[in-house]
DRENKEZA-847072 format. One record per residue (C-alpha): residue number from 0; x, y, z. Coordinates in steps of 0.25 Angstrom, whole numbers. Example, Ala and Ser with C-alpha at 12.3 -4.5 7.8 and 13.67 -1.06 7.14 Angstrom:
<vopas>
 resi     u     v     w
    0    49   -18    31
    1    55    -4    29
</vopas>
This chain:
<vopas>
 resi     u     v     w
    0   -98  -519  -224
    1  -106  -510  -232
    2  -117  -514  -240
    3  -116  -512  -254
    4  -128  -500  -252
    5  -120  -493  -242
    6  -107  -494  -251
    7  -114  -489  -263
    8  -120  -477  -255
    9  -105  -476  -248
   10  -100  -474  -261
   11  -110  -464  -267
   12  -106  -455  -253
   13   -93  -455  -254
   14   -89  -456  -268
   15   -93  -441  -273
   16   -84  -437  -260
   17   -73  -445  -264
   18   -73  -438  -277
   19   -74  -424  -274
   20   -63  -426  -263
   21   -54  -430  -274
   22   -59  -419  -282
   23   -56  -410  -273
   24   -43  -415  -270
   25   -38  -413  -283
   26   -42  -398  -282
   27   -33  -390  -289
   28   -20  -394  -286
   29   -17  -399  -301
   30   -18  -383  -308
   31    -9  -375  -313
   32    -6  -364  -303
   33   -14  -350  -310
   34    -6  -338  -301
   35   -15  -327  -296
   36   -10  -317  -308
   37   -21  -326  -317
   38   -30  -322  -308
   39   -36  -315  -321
   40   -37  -326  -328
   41   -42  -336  -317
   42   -53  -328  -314
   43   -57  -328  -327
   44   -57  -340  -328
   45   -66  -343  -313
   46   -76  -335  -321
   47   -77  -341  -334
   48   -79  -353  -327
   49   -88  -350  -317
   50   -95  -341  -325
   51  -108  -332  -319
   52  -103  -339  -304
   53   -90  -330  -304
   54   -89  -321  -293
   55   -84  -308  -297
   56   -71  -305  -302
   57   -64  -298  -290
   58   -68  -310  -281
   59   -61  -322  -291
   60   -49  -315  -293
   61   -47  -312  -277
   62   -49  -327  -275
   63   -40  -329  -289
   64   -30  -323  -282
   65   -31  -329  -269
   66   -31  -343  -275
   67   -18  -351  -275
   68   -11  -352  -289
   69   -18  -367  -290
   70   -32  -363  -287
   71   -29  -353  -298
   72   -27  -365  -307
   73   -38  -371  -302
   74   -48  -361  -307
   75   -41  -361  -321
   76   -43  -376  -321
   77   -56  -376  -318
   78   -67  -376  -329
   79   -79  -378  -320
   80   -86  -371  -310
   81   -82  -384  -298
   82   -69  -385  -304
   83   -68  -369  -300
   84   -75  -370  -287
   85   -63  -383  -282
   86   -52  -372  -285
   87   -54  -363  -275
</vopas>
């Protein structure tokens, strides 16, 4: 077996990359679909959030309306820049 060293280290390596796998899992598959014709108002949104790391206007609403009705609802969840950056 492992000596009690080599399990703690074990742990402390594997541990953070259980959890963001789960985070990642989870993704945003629990939102309330946004359709693209609140793109307006989603890209509003991205840049309040993200504030001076907002890329231009033109740019985020061709990806808002490239983005599926979930990732949409993503964005609107999302009250922090990481929460934004899993959306998409």
């Amino acid at each position: 077996m492992f000596s009690f060293v080599e399990r703690n280290n074990m742990i402390r390596f594997f541990l953070p990359l259980i959890a963001i796998s789960l985070l990642s899992l989870n993704g945003c598959t629990n939102y309330a679909p946004v359709p693209a014709e609140k793109c307006t108002e989603v890209v509003k949104h991205a840049k309040k959030v993200l504030g001076s790391m907002a890329p231009d206007g033109k740019t985020m609403m061709a990806d808002c309306k490239a983005a599926s009705d979930s990732e949409r609802g993503c964005v609107m969840a999302a009250t922090k820049k990481g929460a934004l950056a899993q959306c998409m």
